[in-house]
TORPA-4810 file (N, C-alpha, C, O; in nm, 3 decimals):
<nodes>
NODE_1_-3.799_1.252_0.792_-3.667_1.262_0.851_-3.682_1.278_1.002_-3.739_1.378_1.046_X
NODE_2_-3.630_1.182_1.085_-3.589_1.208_1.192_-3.533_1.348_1.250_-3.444_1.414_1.198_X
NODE_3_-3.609_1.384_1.380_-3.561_1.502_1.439_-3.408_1.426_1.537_-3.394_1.327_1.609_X
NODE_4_-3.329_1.524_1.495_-3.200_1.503_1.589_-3.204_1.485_1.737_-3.227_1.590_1.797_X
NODE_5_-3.192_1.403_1.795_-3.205_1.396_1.966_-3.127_1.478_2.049_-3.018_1.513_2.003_X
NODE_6_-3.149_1.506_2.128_-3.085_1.618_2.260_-2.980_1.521_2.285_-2.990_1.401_2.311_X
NODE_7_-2.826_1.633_2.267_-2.691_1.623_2.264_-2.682_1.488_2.402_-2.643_1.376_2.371_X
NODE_8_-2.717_1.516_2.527_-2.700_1.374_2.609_-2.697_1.218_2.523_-2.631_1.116_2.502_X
NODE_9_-2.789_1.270_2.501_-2.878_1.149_2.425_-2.780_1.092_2.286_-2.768_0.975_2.251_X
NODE_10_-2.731_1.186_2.237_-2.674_1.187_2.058_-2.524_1.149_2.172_-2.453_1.078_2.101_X
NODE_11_-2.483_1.158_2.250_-2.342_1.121_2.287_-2.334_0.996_2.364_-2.233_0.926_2.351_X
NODE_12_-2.444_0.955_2.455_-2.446_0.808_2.514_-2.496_0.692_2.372_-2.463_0.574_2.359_X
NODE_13_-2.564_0.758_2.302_-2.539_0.648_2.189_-2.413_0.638_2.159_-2.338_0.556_2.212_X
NODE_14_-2.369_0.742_2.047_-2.232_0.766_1.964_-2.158_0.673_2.055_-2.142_0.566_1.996_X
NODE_15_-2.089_0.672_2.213_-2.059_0.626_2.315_-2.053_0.444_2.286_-1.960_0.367_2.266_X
NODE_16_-2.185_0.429_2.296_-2.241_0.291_2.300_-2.187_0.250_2.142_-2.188_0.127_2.129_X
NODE_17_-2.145_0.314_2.034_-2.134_0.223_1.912_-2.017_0.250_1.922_-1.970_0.175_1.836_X
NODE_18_-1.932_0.305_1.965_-1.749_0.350_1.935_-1.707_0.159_2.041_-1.614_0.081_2.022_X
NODE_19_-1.831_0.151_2.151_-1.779_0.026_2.202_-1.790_-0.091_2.174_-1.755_-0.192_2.235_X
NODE_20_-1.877_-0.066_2.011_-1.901_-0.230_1.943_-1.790_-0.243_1.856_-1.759_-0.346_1.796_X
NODE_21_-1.725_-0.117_1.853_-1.617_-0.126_1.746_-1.488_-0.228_1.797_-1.455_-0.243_1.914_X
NODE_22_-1.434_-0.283_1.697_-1.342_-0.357_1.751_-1.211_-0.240_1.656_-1.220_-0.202_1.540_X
NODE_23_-1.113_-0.213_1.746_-0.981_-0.166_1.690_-0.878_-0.236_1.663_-0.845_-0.351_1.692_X
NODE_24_-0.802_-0.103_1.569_-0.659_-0.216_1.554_-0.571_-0.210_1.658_-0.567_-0.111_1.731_X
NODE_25_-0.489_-0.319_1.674_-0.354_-0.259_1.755_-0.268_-0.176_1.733_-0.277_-0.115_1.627_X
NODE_26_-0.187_-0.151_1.799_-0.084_-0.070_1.800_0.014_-0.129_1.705_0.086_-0.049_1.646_X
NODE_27_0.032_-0.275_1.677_0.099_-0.347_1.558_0.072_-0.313_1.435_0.152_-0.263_1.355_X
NODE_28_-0.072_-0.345_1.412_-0.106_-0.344_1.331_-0.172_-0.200_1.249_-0.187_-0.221_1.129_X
NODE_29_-0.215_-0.046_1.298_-0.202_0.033_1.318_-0.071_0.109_1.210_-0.063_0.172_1.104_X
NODE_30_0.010_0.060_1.308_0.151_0.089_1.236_0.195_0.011_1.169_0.284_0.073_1.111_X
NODE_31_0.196_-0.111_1.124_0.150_-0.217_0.995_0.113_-0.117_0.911_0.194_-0.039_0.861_X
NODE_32_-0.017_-0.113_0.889_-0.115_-0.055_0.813_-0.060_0.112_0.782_-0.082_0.145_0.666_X
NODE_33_-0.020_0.178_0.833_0.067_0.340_0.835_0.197_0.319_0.734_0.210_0.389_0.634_X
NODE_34_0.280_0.227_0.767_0.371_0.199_0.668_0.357_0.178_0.534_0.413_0.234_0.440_X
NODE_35_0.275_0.092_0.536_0.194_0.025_0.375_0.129_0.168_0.306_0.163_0.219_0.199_X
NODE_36_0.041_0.210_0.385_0.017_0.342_0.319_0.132_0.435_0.273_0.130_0.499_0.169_X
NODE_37_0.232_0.435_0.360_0.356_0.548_0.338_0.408_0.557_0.217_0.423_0.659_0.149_X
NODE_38_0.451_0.395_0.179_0.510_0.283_0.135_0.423_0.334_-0.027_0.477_0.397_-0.117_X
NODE_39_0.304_0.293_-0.026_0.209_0.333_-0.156_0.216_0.464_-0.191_0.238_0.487_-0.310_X
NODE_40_0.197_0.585_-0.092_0.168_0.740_-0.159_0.337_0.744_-0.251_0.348_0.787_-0.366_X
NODE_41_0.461_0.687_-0.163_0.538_0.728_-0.247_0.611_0.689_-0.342_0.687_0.756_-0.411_X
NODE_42_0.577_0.532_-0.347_0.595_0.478_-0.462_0.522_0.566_-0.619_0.575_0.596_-0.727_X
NODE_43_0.377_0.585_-0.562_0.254_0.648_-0.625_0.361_0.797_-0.693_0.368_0.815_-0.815_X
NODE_44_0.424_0.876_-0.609_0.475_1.001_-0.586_0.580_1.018_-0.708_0.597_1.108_-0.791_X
NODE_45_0.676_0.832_-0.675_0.801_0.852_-0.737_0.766_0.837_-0.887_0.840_0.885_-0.973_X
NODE_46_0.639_0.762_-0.921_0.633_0.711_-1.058_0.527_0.864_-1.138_0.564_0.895_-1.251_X
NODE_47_0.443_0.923_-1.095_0.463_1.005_-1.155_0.510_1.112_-1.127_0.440_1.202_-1.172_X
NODE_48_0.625_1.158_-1.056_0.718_1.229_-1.095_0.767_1.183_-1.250_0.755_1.238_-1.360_X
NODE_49_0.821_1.068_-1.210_0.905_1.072_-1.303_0.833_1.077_-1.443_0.897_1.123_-1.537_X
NODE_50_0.659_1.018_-1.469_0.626_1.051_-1.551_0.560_1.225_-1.616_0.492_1.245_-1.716_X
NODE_51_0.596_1.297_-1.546_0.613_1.434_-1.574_0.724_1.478_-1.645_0.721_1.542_-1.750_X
NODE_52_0.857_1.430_-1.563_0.946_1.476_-1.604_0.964_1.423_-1.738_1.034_1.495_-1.810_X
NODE_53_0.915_1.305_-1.797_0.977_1.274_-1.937_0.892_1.339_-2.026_0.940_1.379_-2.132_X
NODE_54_0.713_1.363_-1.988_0.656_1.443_-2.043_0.687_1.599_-2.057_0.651_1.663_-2.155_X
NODE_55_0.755_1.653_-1.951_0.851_1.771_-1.990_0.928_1.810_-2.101_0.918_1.908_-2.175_X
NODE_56_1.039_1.678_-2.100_1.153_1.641_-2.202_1.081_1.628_-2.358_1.107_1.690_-2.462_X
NODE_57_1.009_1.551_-2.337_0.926_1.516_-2.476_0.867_1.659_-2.524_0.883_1.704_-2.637_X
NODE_58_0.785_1.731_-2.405_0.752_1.838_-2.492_0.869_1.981_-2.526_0.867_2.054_-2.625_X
NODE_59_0.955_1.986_-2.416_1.056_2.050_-2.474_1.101_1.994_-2.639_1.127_2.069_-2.733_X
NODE_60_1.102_1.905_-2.642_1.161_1.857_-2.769_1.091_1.897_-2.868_1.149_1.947_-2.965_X
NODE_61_0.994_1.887_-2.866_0.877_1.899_-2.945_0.831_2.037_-3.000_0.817_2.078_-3.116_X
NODE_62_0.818_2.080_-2.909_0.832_2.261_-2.929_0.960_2.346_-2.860_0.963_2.442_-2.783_X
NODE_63_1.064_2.265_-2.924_1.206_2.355_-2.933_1.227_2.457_-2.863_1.267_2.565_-2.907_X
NODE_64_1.193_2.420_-2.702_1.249_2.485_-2.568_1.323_2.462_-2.525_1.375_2.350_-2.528_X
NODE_65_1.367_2.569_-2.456_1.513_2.557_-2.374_1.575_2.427_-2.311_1.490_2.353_-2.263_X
NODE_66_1.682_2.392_-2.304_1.710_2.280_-2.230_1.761_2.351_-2.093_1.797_2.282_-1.997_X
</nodes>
């Protein structure tokens, strides 16, 4: 295993690869933020709702309160 290099050193690299990176835009960024939004709560709404019928069902089932 490699010994860790002296912090100068570990930050002009890190430095040097953040600038091979190519980013997103600001379009696309927020493109991409929506779509996610868009998924957690679709994700959110469907099982909710599949709780709640699993609720109902087991109320029913073992003759709890409504």
């Amino acid at each position: 295993m490699e010994a860790m290099p002296d912090p100068v050193t570990f930050v002009k690299e890190s430095y040097g690869e953040l600038k091979k990176s190519t980013w997103l835009t600001r379009q696309q960024a927020v493109g991409s933020t929506l779509v996610v939004i868009s998924i957690v709560s679709l994700v959110a709404i469907y099982i909710s709702g599949i709780d709640f019928m699993l609720s109902i069902l087991m109320r029913a089932l073992l003759g709890g309160r409504s």
